[in-house]
N, C-alpha and C positions, 0 to 999 in steps of 0.2 A: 444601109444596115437595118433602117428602121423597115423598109419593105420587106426584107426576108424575113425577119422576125411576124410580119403580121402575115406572111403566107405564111409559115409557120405553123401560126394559130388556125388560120384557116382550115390545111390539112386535116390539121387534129379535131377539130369540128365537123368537117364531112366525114370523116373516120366513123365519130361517136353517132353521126347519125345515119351513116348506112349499117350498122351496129344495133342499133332501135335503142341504144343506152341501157340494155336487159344488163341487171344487177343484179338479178335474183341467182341463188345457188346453181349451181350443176342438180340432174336428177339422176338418184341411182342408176346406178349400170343396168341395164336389161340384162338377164341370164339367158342364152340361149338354152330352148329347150322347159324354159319354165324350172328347172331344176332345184330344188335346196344348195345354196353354197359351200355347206358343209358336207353333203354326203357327196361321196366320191363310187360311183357304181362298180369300176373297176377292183377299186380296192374290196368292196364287200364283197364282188365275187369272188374274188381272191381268199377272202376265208370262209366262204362256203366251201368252194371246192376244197380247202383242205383240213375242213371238218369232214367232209364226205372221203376222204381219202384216208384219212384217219381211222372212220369209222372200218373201212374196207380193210386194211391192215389189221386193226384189229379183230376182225371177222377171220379173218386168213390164219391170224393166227392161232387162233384157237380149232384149228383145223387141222392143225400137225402138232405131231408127241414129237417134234424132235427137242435133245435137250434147250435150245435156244431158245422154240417156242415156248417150252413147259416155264423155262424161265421169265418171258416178259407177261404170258399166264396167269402167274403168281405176283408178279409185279401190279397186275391191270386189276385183278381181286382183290389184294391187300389194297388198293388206292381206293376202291367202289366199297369197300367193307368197313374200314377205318373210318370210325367219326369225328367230323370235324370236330376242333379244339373250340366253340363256344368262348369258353368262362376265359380259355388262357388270352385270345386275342380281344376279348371286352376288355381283362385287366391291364392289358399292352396298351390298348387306347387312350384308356382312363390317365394310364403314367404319363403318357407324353401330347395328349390335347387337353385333359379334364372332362369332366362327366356330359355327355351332350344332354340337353334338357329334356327332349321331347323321344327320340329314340332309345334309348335305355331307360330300365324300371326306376321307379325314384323320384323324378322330375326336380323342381326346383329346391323342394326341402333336403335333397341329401346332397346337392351342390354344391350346398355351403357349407365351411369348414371343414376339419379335415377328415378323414373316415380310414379306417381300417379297412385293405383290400384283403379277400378271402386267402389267402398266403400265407397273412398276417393273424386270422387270429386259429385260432385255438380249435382242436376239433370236441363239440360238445355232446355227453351223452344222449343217445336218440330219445330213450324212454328214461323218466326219472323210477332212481332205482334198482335198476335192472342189473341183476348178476349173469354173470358166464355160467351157463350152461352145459354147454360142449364149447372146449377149448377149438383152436387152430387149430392144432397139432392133430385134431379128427381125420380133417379131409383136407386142412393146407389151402383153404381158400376164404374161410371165414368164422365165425363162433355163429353159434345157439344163444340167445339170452334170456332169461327167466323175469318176467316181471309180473306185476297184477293183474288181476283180471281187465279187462275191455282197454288196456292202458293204448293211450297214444303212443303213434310213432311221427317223429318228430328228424327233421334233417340237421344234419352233424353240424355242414356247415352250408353255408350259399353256394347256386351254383343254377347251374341250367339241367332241366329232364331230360335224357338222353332215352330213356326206356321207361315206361308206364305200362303194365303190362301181366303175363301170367307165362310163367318157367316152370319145365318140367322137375326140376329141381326145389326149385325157392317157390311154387307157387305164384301168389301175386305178389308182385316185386318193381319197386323203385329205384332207378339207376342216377345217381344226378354226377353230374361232370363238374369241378372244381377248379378253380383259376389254376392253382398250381398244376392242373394237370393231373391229379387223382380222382377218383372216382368211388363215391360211396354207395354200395348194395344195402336196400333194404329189402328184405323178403319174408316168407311164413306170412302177409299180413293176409288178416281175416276181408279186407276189403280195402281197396284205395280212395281217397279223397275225391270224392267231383270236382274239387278245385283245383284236382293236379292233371295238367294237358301238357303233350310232348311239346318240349322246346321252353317251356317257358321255362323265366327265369325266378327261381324262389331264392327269400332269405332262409337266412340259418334258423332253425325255431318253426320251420311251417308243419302244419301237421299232413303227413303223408297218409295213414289210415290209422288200423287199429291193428293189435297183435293177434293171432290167433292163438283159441283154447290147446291150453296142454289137454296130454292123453284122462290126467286125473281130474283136471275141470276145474283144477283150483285155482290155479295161477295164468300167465299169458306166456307166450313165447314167436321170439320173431327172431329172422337172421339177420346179420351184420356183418357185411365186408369192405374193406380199404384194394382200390386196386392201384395200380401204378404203372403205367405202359399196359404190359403181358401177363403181368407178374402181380400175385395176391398178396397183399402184405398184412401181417398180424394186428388187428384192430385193437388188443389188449395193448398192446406197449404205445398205443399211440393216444386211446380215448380210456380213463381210468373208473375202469368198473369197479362195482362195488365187488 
């Protein structure tokens, strides 16, 4: 008994040393082809070609008036035309992760405690002062407002610039997107702010430019509108002018 047990040993000794007794780890797998192991070439082809196919439908379609086409037409322009929601999917974020530090405006000072999301507060007069000039009821899209000379114009509430710019209508005019999904025009101004660039994100209180001279020279006047989807809604019953 005691001799098998010492072949045994034996065995397992010439084992460990035709082995060389290597202990050291296994080395990564070699990738044929040198490849990333994450990117899969197949699959990315796969959605190029049908970007590119996409693209080609869509060309196609726009190449026939028949009703079908006219309709995904209109489908393909309302998606390219319509502005992304900005303010609504920042305030969706904000509800259900909390404020990121570094990519949203604000950084660590408005992280802490709690804060009113633009939804919540209140919409504020742009220019202090300012009376209605021309009601809604004019043109069904926004009022007139009469204030002092050189006075600022000022945003209702927070929100992202959507349009910085100059309308044949409203002149030089400010568009900012609001979390709830509305949208405040400011227009008539005599000049816009250098410090208002598309996209960005302002608070409520920023000054957007200054109003332009009425006809008589005495006073200022700039326009004001609330929109909502498609549709204009009345700035009086919502922001209390004088």
């Amino acid at each position: 008994m005691r001799n098998r047990a010492d072949e045994i040993r034996k065995r397992h000794e010439a084992r460990m040393k035709a082995g060389g007794g290597n202990n050291k780890p296994d080395r990564a797998p070699v990738i044929a082809g040198g490849g990333h192991p994450l990117f899969k070439g197949h699959l990315f082809l796969m959605q190029v070609m049908g970007a590119v196919c996409l693209f080609l439908l869509a060309g196609i379609l726009f190449k026939h008036d028949s009703a079908a086409a006219l309709k995904g037409q209109s489908y393909i322009k309302e998606a390219f035309s319509e502005e992304f929601q900005f303010a609504a999917v920042k305030g969706w974020y904000e509800k259900q992760f909390g404020k990121p530090l570094a990519l949203l405006p604000g950084g660590l000072e408005e992280n802490s405690g709690k804060k009113e999301t633009a939804s919540q507060k209140p919409y504020a007069i742009p220019a202090a002062g300012g009376k209605v000039y021309q009601s809604f009821n004019k043109n069904g899209e926004g009022v007139v407002v009469s204030t002092g000379e050189r006075q600022t114009v000022e945003t209702a509430n927070e929100g992202y610039v959507i349009y910085a710019g100059k309308k044949d209508k409203t002149g030089y005019t400010v568009i900012i997107q609001h979390e709830n999904e509305e949208e405040s025009w400011y227009g008539m101004l005599e000049e816009i702010d250098d410090s208002i660039k598309l996209y960005d994100y302002i608070k409520q209180g920023t000054v957007l430019g200054r109003v332009s001279q009425s006809e008589d020279e005495k006073s200022g006047r700039f326009y004001f509108a609330l929109k909502k989807g498609d549709e204009f809604i009345d700035p009086s019953k919502v922001i209390p002018f004088d």
